[in-house]
N, C-alpha and C positions, 0 to 999 in steps of 0.2 A: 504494500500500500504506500508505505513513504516513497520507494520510487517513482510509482504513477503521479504521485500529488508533485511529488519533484517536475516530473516530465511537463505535468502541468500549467505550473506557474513557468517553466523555461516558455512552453507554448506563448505565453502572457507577454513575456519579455521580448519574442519574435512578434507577437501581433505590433506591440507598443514599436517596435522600427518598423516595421512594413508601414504602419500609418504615420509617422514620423516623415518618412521618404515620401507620402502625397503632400507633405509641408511644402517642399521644392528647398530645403534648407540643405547643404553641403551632408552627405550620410557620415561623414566622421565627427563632426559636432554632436550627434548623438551618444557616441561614445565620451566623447570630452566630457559631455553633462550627464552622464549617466551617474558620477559620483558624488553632483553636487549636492545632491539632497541629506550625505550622511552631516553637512554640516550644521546639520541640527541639534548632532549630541552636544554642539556649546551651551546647551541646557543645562547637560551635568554640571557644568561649572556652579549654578545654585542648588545643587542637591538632587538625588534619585527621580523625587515626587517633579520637580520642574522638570526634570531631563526627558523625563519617559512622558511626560504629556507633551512636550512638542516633540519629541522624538515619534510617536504615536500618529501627531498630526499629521507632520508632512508624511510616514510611513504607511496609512492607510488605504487602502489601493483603491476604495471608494469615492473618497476626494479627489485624487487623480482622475478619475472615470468624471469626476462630476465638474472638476474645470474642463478637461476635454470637450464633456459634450455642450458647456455652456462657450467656450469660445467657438464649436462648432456652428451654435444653434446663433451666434450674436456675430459672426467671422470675426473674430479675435485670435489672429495666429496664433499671438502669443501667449494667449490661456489656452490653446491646442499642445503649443510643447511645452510648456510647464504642467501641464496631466497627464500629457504622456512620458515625458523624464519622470515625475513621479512613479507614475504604475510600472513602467520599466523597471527601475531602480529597486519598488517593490516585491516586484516576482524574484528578480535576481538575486535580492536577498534575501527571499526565500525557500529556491533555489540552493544556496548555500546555508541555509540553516539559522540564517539570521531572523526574530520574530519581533512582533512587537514586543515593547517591556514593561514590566510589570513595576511599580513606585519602589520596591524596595531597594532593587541593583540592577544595575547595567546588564546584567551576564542572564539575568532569572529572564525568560523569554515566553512567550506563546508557543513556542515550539520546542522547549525545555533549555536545560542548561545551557551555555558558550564560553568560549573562556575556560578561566579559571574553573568554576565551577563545575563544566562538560568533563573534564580532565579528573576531576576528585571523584567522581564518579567508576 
């Protein structure tokens, strides 16, 4: 089963460039920005509880879905690829095991331990 759910959000990752590339925007910019979104964890800087609600924020693959189709629905390019880097960004990370997080540490995820934590295990 983790395979298939794996295979699945890769799927997600390939949708999110295939519609990227109807942007008309250069196809390696995609990649470039595909990291930006982890700069959210400057949350942690004010503690677990702040980090992991905006870490949350931009990592929710529903919000990306939901500026997408609102600069779809308004032709607002640029809220197109900023829900699509988002939801990218999101499968990818969980793809690799990355989850949302939970207020008390960085590591405690949706999709179990990382880090530290995954290892003590």
């Amino acid at each position: 089963m983790k395979i298939l759910l794996k295979l699945e959000e890769l799927f997600c990752l390939f949708l999110a460039f295939y519609l990227y590339l109807a942007l008309g925007y250069a196809w390696w910019w995609f990649f470039v920005l595909l990291l930006t979104p982890d700069l959210s964890m400057i949350g942690y800087l004010w503690g677990p509880r702040v980090g992991a609600l905006l870490y949350n924020g931009v990592h929710h693959k529903a919000i990306g879905i939901a500026l997408y189709l609102l600069g779809a629905y308004f032709h607002v390019q640029m809220l197109e690829l900023i829900g699509l880097i988002l939801f990218g960004h999101s499968s990818m990370d969980r793809v690799f095991g990355y989850g949302l997080k939970y207020a008390d540490a960085f590591e405690h995820t949706h999709l179990g331990p990382i880090g530290k934590r995954a290892q003590a295990q």
